[in-house]
N, C-alpha and C positions, 0 to 999 in steps of 0.2 A: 358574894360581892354586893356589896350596898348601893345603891342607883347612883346615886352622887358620884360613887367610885367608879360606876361605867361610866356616866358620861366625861369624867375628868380625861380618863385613863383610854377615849377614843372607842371604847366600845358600842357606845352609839352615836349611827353617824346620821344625817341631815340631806335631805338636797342643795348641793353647794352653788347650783343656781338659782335657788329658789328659796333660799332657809329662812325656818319660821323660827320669829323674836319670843316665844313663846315654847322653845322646842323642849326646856327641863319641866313645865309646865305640863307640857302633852302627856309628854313619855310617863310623867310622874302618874297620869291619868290614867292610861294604858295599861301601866305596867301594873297599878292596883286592880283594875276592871279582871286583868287577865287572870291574876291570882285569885280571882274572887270562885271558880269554878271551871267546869264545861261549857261548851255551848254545841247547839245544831249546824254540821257543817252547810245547812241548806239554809233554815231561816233563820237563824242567830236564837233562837229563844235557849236561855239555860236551860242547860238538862242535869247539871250535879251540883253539888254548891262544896264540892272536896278538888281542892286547885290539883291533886296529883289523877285525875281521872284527867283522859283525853277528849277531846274532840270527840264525838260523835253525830249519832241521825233524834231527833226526838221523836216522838210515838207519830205524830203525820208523815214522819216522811220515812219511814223502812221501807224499804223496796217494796216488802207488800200492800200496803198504803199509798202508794202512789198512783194518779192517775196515768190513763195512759200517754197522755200531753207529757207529763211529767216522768215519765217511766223516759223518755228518752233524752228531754231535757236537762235532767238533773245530773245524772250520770256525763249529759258533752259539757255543761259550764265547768262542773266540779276537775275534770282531765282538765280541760282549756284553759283552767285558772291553778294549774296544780303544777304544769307546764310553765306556765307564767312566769310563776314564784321560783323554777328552778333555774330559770332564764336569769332572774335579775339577781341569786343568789349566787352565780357563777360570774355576772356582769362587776359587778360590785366591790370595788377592789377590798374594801376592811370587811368585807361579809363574814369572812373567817373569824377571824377577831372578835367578833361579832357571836358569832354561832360559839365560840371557845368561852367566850365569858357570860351568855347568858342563858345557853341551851343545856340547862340541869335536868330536864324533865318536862312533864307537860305545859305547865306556865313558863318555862322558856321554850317551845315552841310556839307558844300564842305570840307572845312577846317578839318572835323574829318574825314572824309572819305580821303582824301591827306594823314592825319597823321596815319592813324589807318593802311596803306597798305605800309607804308615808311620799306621799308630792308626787305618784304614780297614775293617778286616774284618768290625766288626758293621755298618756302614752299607752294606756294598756285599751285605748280605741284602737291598736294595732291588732287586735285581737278580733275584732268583727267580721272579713273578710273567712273566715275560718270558720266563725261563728254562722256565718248563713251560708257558706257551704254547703255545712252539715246539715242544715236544718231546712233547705231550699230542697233538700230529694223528700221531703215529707210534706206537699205544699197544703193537703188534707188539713195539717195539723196546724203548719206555719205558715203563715203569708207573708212576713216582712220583720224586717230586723232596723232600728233605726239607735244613734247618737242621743243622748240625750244630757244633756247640761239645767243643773240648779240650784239654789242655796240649800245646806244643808241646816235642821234644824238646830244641831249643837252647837256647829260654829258658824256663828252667822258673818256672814260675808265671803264665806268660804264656799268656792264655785266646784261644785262635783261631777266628775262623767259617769255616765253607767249605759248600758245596753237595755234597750226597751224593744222586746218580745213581740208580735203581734201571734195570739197564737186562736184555737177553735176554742181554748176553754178559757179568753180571754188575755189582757196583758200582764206580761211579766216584766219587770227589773232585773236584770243579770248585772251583779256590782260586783267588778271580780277583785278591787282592791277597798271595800266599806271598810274592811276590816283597819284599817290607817287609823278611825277613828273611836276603837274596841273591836272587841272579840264578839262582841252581841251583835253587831252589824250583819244582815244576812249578804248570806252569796248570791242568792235565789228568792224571789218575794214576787207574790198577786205583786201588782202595779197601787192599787189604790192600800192596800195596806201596808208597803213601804215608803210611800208617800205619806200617808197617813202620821208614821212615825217619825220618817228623818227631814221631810222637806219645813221648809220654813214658811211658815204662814203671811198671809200677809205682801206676796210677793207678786211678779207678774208671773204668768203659768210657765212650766219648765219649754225651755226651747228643746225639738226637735230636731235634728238634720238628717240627713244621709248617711251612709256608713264612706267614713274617710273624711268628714268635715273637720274632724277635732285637728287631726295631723294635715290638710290637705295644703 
């Protein structure tokens, strides 16, 4: 099915309180990105450049390679945001439709995972309380989990949430929905090198809050 044809035909659908004037636009963006290879389900960097290979880890982050920060980290974002995804896959009323018209293979799962987290980032701050939880019985490793909101570098003017880490081997970025904006978008990223790539220059510094500011 031709992209034109999904979105005529309802296969992709949009936030109806929120829909962006630029949505065949996006998707057209996306849906090329995804095709384009693999990527790291941790930091986003491609690992294949063959669209029918999956998802996987690239050479930093095999379990054997991982620090011990990250030995515990990687493994609760990746569940807590895998969770997520099946949350709003079940929520969703055309998700079917959806999953039936463009889940061929690997590029159609990047593809519904892109769509299925698109106008999702302040809601998936529902996910923090969980997040430090888990990570509050290791206070060794973690001390604090906090909201964070910013402009993103590709779409500028476009305000993004993600979870910022405070951990012993320094800050992390937990983006459990980057992916809205490609497949390359990591899940898990240092702080100053996801900044580095997606924040937008030039701005006031990203605000901070509490965990439950986004929804409170």
């Amino acid at each position: 099915m031709s992209l034109s044809a999904m979105i005529k035909s309802g296969y992709i659908f949009f936030n109806a309180d929120n829909p962006a004037p630029d949505s065949f636009d996006w998707f057209r963006d996306v849906y090329g990105r995804a095709a384009d290879g693999a990527f790291c389900e941790v930091c986003g960097d491609q690992i294949s450049d063959n669209c029918q290979d999956l998802n996987g880890r690239c050479q930093d982050h095999t379990p054997d390679q991982l620090s011990p920060v990250l030995q515990r980290l990687v493994p609760l974002c990746l569940s807590i945001r895998t969770r997520y995804l099946s949350k709003l896959r079940e929520s969703q009323a055309n998700a079917r439709s959806l999953e039936s018209g463009v889940r061929t293979g690997p590029t159609g799962v990047r593809i519904m995972e892109c769509t299925l987290f698109h106008m999702k980032c302040r809601l998936s701050m529902e996910l923090g309380n969980e997040l430090w939880t888990n990570l509050s019985q290791h206070p060794k490793q973690f001390s604090q989990v906090c909201e964070m909101e910013y402009l993103t570098r590709p779409f500028y003017g476009y305000r993004h949430w993600v979870f910022v880490i405070t951990t012993s081997e320094g800050d992390y970025v937990f983006d459990p929905t980057g992916v809205q904006f490609g497949p390359e978008w990591p899940r898990l990223r240092k702080y100053d090198q996801y900044m580095s790539i997606h924040g937008r220059d030039g701005t006031p510094s990203p605000l901070r809050h509490p965990l439950g500011y986004a929804l409170g």
